[in-house]
Structure formats: structure tokens, C-alpha cells
CHARMM internal coordinates of N, CA and C (Angstrom, degrees):
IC EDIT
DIST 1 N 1 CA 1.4302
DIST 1 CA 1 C 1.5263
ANGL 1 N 1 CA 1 C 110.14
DIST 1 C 2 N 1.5313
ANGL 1 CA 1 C 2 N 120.14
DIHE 1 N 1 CA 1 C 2 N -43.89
DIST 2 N 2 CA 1.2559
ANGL 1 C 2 N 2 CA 106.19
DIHE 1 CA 1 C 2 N 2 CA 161.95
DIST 2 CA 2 C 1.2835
ANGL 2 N 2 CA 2 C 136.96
DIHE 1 C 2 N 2 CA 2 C -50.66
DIST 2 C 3 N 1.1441
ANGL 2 CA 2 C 3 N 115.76
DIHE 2 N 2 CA 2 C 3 N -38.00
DIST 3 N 3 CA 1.7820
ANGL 2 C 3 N 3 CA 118.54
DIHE 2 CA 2 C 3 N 3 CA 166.89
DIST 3 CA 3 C 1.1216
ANGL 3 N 3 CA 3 C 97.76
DIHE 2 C 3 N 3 CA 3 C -73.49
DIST 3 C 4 N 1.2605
ANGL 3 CA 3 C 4 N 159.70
DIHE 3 N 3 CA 3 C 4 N -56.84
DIST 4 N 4 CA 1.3596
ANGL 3 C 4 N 4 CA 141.37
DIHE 3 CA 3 C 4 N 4 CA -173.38
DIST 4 CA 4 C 1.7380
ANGL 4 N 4 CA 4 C 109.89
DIHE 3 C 4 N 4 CA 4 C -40.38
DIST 4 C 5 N 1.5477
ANGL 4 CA 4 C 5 N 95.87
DIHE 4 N 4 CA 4 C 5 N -42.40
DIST 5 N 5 CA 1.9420
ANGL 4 C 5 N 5 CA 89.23
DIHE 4 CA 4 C 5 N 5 CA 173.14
DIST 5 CA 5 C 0.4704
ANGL 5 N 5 CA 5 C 116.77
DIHE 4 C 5 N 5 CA 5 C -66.04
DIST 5 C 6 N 1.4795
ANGL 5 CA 5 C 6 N 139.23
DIHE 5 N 5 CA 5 C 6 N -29.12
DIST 6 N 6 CA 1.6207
ANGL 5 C 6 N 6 CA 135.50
DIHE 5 CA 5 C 6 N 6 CA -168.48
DIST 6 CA 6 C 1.2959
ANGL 6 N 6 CA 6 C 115.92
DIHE 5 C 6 N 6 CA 6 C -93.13
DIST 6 C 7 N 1.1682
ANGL 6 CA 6 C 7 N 107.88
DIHE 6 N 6 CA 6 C 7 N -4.80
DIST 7 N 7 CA 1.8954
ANGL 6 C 7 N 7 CA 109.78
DIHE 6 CA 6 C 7 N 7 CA -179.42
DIST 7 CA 7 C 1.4223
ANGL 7 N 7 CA 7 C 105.43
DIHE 6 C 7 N 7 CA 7 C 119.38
DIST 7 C 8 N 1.2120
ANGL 7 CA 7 C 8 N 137.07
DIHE 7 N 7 CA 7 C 8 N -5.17
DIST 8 N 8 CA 1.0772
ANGL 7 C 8 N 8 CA 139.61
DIHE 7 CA 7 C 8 N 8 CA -123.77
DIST 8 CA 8 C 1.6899
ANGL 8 N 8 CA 8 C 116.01
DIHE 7 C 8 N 8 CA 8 C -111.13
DIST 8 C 9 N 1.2037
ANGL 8 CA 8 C 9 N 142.21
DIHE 8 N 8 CA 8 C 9 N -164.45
DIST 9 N 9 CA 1.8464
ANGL 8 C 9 N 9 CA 131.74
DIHE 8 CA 8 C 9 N 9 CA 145.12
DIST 9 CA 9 C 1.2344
ANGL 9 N 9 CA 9 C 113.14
DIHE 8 C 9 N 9 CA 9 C -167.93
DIST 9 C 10 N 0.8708
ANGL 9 CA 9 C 10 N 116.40
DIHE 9 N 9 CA 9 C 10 N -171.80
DIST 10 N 10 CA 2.0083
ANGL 9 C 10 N 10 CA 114.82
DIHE 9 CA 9 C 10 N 10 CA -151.20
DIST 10 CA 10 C 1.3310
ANGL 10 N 10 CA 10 C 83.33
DIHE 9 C 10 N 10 CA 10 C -163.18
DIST 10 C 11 N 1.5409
ANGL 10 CA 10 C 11 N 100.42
DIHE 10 N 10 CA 10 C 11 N 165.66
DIST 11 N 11 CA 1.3338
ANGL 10 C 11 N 11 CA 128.92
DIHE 10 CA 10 C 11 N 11 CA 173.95
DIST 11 CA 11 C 1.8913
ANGL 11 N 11 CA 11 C 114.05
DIHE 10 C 11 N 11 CA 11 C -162.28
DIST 11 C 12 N 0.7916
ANGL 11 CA 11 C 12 N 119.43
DIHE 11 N 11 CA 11 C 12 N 148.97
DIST 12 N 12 CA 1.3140
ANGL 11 C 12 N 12 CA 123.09
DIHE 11 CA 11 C 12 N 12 CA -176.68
DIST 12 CA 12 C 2.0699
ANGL 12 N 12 CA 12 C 92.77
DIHE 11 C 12 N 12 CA 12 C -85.86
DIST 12 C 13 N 1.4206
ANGL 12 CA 12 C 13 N 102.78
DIHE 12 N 12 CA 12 C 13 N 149.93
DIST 13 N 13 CA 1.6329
ANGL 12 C 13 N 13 CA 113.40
DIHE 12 CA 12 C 13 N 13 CA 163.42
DIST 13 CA 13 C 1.8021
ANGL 13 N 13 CA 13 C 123.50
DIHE 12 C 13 N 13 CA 13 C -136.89
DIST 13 C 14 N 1.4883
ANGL 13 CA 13 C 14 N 91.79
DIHE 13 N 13 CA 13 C 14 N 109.04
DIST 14 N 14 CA 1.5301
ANGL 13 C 14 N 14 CA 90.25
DIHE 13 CA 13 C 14 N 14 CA 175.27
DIST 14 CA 14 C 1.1506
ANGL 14 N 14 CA 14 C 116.64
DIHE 13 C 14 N 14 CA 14 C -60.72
DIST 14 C 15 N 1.6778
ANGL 14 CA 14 C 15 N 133.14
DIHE 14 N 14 CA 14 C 15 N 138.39
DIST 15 N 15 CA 1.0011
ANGL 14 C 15 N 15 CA 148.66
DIHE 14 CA 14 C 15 N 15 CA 179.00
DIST 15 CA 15 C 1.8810
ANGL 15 N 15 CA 15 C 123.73
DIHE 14 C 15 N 15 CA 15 C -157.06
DIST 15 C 16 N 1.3479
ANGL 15 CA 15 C 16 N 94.71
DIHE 15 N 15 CA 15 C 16 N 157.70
DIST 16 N 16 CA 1.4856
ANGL 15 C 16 N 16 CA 89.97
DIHE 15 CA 15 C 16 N 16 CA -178.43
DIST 16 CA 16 C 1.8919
ANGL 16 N 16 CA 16 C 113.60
DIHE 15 C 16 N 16 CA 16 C -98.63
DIST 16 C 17 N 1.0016
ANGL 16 CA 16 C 17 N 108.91
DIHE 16 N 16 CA 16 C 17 N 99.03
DIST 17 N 17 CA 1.6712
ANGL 16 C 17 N 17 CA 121.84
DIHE 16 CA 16 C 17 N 17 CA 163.93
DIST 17 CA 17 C 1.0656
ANGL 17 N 17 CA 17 C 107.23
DIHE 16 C 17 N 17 CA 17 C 6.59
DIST 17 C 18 N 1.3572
ANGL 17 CA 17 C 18 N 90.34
DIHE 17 N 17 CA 17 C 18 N -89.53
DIST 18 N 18 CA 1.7710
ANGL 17 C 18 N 18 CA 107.20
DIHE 17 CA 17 C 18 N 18 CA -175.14
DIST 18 CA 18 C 1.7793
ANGL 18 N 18 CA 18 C 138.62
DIHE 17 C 18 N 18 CA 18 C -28.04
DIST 18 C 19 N 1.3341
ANGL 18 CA 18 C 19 N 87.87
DIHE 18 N 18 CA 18 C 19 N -51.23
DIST 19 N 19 CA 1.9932
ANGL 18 C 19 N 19 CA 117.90
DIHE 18 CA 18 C 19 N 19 CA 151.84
DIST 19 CA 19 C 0.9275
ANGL 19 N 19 CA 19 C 102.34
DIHE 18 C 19 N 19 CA 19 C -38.89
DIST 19 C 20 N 1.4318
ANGL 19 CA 19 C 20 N 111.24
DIHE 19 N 19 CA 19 C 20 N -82.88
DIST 20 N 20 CA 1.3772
ANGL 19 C 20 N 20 CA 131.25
DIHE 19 CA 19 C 20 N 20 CA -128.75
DIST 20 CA 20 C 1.8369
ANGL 20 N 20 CA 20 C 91.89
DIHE 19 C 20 N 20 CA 20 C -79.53
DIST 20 C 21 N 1.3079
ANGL 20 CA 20 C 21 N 137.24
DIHE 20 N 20 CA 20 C 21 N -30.09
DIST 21 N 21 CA 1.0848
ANGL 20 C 21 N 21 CA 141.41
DIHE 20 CA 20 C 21 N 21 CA 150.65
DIST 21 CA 21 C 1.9804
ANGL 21 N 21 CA 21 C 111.75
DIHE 20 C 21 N 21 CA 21 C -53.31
DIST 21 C 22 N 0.9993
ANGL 21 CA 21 C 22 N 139.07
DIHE 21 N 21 CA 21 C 22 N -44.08
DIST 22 N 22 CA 1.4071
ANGL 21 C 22 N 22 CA 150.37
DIHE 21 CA 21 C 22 N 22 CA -173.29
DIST 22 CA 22 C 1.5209
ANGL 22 N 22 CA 22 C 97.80
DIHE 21 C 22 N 22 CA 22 C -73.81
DIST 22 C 23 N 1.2253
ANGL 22 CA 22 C 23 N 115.70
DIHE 22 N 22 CA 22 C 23 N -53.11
DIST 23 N 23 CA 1.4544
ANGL 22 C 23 N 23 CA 122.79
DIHE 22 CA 22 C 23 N 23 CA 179.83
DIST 23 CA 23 C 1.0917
ANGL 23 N 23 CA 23 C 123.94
DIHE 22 C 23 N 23 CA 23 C -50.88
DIST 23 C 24 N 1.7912
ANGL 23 CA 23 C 24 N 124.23
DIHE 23 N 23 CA 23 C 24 N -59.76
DIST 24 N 24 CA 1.0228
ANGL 23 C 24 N 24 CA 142.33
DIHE 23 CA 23 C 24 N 24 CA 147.25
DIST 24 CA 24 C 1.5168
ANGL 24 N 24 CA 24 C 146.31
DIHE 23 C 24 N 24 CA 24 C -59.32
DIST 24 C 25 N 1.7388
ANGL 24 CA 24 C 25 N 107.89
DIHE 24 N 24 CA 24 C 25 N 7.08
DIST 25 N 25 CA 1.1070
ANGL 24 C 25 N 25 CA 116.66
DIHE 24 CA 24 C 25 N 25 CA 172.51
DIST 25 CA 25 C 1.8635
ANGL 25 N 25 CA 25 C 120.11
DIHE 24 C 25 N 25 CA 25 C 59.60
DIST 25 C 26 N 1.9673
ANGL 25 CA 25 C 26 N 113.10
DIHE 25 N 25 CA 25 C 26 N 22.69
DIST 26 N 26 CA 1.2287
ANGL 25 C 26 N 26 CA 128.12
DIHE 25 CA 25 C 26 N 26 CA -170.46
DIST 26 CA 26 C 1.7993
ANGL 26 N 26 CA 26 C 103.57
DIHE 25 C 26 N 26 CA 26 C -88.62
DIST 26 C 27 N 1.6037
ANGL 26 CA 26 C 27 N 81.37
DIHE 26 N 26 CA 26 C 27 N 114.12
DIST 27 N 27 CA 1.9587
ANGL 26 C 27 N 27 CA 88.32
DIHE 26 CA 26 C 27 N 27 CA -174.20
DIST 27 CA 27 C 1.7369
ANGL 27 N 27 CA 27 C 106.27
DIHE 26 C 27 N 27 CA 27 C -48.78
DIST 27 C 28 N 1.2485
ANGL 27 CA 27 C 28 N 102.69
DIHE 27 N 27 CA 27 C 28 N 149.83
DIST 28 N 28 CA 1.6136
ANGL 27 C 28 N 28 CA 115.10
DIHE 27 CA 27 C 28 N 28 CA 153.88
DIST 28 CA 28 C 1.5262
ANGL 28 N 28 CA 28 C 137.61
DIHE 27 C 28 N 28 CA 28 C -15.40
DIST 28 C 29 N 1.9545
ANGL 28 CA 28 C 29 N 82.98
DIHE 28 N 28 CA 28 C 29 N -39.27
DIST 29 N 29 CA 1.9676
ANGL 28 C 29 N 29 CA 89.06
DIHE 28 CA 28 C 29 N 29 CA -166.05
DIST 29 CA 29 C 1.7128
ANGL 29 N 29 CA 29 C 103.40
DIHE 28 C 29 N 29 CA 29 C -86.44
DIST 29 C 30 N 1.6687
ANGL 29 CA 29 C 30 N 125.40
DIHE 29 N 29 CA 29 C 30 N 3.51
DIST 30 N 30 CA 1.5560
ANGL 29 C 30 N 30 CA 129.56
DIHE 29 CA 29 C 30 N 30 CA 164.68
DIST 30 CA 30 C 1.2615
ANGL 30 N 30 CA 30 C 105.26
DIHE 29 C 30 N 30 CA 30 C -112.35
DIST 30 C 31 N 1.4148
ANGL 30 CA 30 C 31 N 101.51
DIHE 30 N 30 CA 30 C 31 N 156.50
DIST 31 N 31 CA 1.3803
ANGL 30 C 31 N 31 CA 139.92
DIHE 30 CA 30 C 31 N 31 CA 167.84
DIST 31 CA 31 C 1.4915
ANGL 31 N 31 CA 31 C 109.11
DIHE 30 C 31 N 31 CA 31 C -101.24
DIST 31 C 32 N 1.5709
ANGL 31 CA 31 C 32 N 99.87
DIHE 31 N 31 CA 31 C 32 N 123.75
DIST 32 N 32 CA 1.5275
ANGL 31 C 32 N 32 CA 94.08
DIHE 31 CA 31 C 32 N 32 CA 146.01
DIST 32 CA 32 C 1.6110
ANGL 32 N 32 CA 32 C 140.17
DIHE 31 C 32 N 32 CA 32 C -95.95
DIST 32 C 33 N 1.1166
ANGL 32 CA 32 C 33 N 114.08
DIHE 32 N 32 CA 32 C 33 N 107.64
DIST 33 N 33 CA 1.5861
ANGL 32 C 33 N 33 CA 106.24
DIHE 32 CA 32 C 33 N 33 CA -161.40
DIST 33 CA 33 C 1.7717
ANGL 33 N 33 CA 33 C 121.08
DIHE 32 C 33 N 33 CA 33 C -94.04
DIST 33 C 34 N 1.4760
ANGL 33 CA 33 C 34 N 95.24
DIHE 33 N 33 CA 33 C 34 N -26.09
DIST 34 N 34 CA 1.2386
ANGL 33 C 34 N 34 CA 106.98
DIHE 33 CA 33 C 34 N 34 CA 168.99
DIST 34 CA 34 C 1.5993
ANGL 34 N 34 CA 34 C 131.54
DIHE 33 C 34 N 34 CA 34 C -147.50
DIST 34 C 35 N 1.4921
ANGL 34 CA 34 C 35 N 118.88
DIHE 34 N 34 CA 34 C 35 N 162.78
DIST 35 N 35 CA 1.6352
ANGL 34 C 35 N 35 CA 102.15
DIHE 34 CA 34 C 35 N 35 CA -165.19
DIST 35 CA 35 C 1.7860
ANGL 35 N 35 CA 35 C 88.11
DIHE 34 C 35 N 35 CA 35 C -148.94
DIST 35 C 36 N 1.2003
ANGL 35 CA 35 C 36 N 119.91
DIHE 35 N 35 CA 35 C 36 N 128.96
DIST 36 N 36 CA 1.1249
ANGL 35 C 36 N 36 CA 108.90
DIHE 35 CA 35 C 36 N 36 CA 151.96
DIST 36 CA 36 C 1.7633
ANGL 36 N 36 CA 36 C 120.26
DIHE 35 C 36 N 36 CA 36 C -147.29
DIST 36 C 37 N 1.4243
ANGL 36 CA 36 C 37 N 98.87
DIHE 36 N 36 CA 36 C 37 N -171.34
DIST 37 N 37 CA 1.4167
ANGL 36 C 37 N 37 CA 98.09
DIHE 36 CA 36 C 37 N 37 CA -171.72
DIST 37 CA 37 C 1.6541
ANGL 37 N 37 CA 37 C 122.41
DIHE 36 C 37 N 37 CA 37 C -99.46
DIST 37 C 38 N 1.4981
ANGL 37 CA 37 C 38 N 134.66
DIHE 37 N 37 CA 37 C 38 N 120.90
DIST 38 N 38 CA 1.1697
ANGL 37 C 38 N 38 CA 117.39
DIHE 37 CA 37 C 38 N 38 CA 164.88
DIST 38 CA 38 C 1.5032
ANGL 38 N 38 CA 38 C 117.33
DIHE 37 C 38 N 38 CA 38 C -128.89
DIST 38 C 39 N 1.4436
ANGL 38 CA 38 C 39 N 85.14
DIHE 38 N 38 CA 38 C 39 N 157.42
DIST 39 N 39 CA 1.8715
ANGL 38 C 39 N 39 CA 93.04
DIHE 38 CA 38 C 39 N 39 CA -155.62
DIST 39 CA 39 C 1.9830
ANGL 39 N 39 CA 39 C 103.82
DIHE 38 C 39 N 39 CA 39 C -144.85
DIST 39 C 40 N 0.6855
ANGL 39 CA 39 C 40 N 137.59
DIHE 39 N 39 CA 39 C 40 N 161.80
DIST 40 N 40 CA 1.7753
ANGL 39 C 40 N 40 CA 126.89
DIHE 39 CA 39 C 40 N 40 CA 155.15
DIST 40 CA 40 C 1.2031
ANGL 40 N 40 CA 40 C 108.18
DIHE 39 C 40 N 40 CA 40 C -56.29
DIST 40 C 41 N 1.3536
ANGL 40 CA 40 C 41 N 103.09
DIHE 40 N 40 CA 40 C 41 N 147.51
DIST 41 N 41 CA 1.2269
ANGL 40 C 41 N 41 CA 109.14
DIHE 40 CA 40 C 41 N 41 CA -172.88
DIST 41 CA 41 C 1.7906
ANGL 41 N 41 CA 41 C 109.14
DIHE 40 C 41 N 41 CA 41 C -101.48
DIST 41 C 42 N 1.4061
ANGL 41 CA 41 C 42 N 120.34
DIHE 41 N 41 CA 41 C 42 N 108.52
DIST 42 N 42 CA 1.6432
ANGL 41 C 42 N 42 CA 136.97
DIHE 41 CA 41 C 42 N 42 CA 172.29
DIST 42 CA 42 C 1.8445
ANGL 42 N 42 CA 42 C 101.26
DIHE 41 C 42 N 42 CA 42 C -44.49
DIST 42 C 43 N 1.2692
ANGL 42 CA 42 C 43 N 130.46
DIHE 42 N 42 CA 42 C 43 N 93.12
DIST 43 N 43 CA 1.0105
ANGL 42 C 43 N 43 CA 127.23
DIHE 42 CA 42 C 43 N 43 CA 160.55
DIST 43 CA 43 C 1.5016
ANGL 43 N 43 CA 43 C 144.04
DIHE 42 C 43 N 43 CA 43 C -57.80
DIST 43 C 44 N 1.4823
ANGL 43 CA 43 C 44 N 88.84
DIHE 43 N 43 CA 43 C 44 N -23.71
DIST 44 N 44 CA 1.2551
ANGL 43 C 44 N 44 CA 115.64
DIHE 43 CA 43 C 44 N 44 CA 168.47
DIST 44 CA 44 C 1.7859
ANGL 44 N 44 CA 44 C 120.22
DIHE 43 C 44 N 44 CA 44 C -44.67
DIST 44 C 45 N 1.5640
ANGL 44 CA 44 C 45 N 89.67
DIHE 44 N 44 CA 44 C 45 N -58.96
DIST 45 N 45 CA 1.2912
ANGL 44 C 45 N 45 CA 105.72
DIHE 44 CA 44 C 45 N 45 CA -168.96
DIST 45 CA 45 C 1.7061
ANGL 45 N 45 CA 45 C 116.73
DIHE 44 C 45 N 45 CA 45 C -99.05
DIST 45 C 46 N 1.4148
ANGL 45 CA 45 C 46 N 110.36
DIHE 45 N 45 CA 45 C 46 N 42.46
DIST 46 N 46 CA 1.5494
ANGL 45 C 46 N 46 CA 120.88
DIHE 45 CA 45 C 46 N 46 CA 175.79
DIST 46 CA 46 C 1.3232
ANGL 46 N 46 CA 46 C 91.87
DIHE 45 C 46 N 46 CA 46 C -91.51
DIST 46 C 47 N 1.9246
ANGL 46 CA 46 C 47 N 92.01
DIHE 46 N 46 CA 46 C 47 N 148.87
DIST 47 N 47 CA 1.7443
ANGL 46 C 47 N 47 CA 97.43
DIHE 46 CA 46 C 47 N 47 CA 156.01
DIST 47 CA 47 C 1.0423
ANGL 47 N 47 CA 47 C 109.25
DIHE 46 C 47 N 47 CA 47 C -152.60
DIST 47 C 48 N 1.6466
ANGL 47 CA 47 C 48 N 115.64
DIHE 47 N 47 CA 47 C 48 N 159.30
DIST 48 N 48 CA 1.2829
ANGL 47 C 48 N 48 CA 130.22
DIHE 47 CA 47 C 48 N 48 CA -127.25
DIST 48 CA 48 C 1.5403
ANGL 48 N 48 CA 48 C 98.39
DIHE 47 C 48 N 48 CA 48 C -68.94
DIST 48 C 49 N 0.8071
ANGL 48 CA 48 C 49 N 133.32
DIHE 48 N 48 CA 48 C 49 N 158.00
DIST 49 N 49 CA 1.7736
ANGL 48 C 49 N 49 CA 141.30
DIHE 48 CA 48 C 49 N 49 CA 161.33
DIST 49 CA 49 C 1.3071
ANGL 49 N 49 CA 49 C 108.41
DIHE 48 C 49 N 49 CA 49 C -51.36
DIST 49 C 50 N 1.5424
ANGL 49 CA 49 C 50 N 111.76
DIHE 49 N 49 CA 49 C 50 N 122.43
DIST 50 N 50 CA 1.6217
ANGL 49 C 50 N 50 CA 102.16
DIHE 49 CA 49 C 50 N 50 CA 160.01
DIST 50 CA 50 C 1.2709
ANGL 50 N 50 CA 50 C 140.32
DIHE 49 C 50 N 50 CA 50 C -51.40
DIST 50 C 51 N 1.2362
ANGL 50 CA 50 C 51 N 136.09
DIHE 50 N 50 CA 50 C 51 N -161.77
DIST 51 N 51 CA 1.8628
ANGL 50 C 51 N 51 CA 124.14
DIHE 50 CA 50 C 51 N 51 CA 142.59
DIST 51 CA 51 C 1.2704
ANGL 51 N 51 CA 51 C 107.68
DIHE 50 C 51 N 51 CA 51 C -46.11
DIST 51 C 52 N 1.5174
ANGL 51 CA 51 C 52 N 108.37
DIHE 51 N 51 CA 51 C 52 N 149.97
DIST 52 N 52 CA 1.1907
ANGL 51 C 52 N 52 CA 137.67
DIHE 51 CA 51 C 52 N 52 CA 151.36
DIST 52 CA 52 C 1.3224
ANGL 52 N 52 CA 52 C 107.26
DIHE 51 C 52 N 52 CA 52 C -96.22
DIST 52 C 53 N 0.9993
ANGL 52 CA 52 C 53 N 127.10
DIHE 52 N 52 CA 52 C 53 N 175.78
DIST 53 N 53 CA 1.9546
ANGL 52 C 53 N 53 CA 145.40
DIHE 52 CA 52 C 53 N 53 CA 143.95
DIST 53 CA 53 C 1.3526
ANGL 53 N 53 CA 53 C 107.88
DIHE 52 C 53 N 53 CA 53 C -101.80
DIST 53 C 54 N 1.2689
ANGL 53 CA 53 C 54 N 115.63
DIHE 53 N 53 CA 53 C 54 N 131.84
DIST 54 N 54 CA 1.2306
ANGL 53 C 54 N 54 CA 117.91
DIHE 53 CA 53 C 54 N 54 CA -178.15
DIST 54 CA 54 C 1.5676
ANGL 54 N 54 CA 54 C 121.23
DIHE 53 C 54 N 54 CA 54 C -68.06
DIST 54 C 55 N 1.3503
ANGL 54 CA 54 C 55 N 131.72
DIHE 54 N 54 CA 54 C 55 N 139.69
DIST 55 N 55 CA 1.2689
ANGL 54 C 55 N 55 CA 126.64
DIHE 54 CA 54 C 55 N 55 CA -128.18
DIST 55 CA 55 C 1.8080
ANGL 55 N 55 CA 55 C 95.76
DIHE 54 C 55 N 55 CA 55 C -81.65
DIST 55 C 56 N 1.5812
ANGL 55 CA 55 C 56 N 115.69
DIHE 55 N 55 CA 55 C 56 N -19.38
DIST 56 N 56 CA 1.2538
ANGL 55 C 56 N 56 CA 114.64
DIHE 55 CA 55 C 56 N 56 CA 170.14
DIST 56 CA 56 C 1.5221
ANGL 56 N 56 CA 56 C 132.25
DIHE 55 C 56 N 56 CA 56 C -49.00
DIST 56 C 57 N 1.4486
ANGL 56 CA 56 C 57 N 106.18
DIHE 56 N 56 CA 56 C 57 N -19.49
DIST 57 N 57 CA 1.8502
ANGL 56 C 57 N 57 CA 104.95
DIHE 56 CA 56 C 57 N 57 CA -157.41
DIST 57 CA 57 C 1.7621
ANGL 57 N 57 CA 57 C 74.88
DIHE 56 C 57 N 57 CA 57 C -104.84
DIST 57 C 58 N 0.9562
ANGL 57 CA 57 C 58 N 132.67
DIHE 57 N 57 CA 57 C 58 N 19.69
DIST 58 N 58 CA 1.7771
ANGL 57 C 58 N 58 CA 112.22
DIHE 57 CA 57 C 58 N 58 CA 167.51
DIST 58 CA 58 C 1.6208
ANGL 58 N 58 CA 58 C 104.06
DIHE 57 C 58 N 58 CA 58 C -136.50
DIST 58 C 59 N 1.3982
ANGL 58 CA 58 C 59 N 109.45
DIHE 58 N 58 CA 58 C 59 N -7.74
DIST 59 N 59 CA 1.6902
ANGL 58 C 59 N 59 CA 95.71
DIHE 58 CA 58 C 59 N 59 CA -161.00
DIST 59 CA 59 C 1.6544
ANGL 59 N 59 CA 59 C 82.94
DIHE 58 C 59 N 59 CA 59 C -136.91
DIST 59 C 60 N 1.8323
ANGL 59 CA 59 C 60 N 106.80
DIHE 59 N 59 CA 59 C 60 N 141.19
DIST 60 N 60 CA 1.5113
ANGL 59 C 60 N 60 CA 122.44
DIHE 59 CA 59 C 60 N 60 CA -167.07
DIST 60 CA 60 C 1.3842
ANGL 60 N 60 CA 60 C 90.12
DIHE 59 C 60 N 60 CA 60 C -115.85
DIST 60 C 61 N 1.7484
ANGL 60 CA 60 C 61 N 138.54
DIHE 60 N 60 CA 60 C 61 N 131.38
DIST 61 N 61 CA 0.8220
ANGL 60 C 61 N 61 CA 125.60
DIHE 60 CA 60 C 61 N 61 CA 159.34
DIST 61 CA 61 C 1.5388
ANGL 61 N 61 CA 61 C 129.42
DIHE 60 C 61 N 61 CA 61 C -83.99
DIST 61 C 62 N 1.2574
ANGL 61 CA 61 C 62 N 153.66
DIHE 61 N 61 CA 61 C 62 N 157.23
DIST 62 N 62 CA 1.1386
ANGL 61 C 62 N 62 CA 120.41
DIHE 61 CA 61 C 62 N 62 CA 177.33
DIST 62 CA 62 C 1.7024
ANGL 62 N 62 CA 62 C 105.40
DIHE 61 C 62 N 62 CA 62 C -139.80
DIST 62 C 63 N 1.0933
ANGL 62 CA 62 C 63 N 118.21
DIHE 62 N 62 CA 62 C 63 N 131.76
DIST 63 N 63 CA 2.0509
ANGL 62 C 63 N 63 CA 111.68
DIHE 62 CA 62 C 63 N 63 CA -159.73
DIST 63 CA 63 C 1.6063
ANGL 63 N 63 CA 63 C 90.32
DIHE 62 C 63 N 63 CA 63 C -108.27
DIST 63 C 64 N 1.4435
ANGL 63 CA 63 C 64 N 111.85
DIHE 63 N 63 CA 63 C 64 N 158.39
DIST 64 N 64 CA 1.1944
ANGL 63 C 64 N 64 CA 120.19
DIHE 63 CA 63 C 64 N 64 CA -153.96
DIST 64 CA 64 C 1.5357
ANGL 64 N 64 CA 64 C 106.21
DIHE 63 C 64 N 64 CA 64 C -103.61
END
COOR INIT
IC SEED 1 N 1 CA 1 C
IC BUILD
């Protein structure tokens, strides 16, 4: 969401840990858990959102 303010977009990247630790010379005592991509975001080339489901038929509220 922060890159979205800034102009920005993300993407998630599958990858293998292990590599990506070997590759980068990342000691033992970290994990890599996540990797993704950010870039400006091409406005040009957005498209519209599909359906949703409306957020009721999956989510129960419950008041205290």
C-alpha cells in the first residue's frame, strides 16, 4: 500500500530460500521469507478488477 501511494506496485516472487541465501552470501542466523518486486506503476496498462463477492457471504461479524 505504500508504493501504491507513491506511484508505485509490487508483486510477490516465488523463489527458493536456500539459493537465494547461497547466491547472496546470507549467513545461517536469517531467513528469507519473502521477496518481491517494485517498480512504477504503468497506468496505462491497468485493468479493471474483476468480481468481487461481497464481503458478507465470507466474513461473520460478531458485536460484543
Amino acid at each position: 500500500m505504500a508504493a501504491k501511494e507513491k506511484g508505485g506496485d509490487t508483486c510477490p516472487i516465488c523463489f527458493d530460500p536456500l539459493k537465494v541465501k547461497e547466491v547472496w552470501n546470507i549467513s545461517e542466523q536469517y531467513e528469507v521469507v519473502m521477496m518481491i518486486t517494485l517498480r512504477k506503476e504503468k497506468i496505462d496498462s491497468r485493468k479493471p478488477r474483476g468480481f468481487r463477492k461481497p464481503v458478507n457471504e465470507f466474513v461473520t461479524y460478531i458485536s460484543s
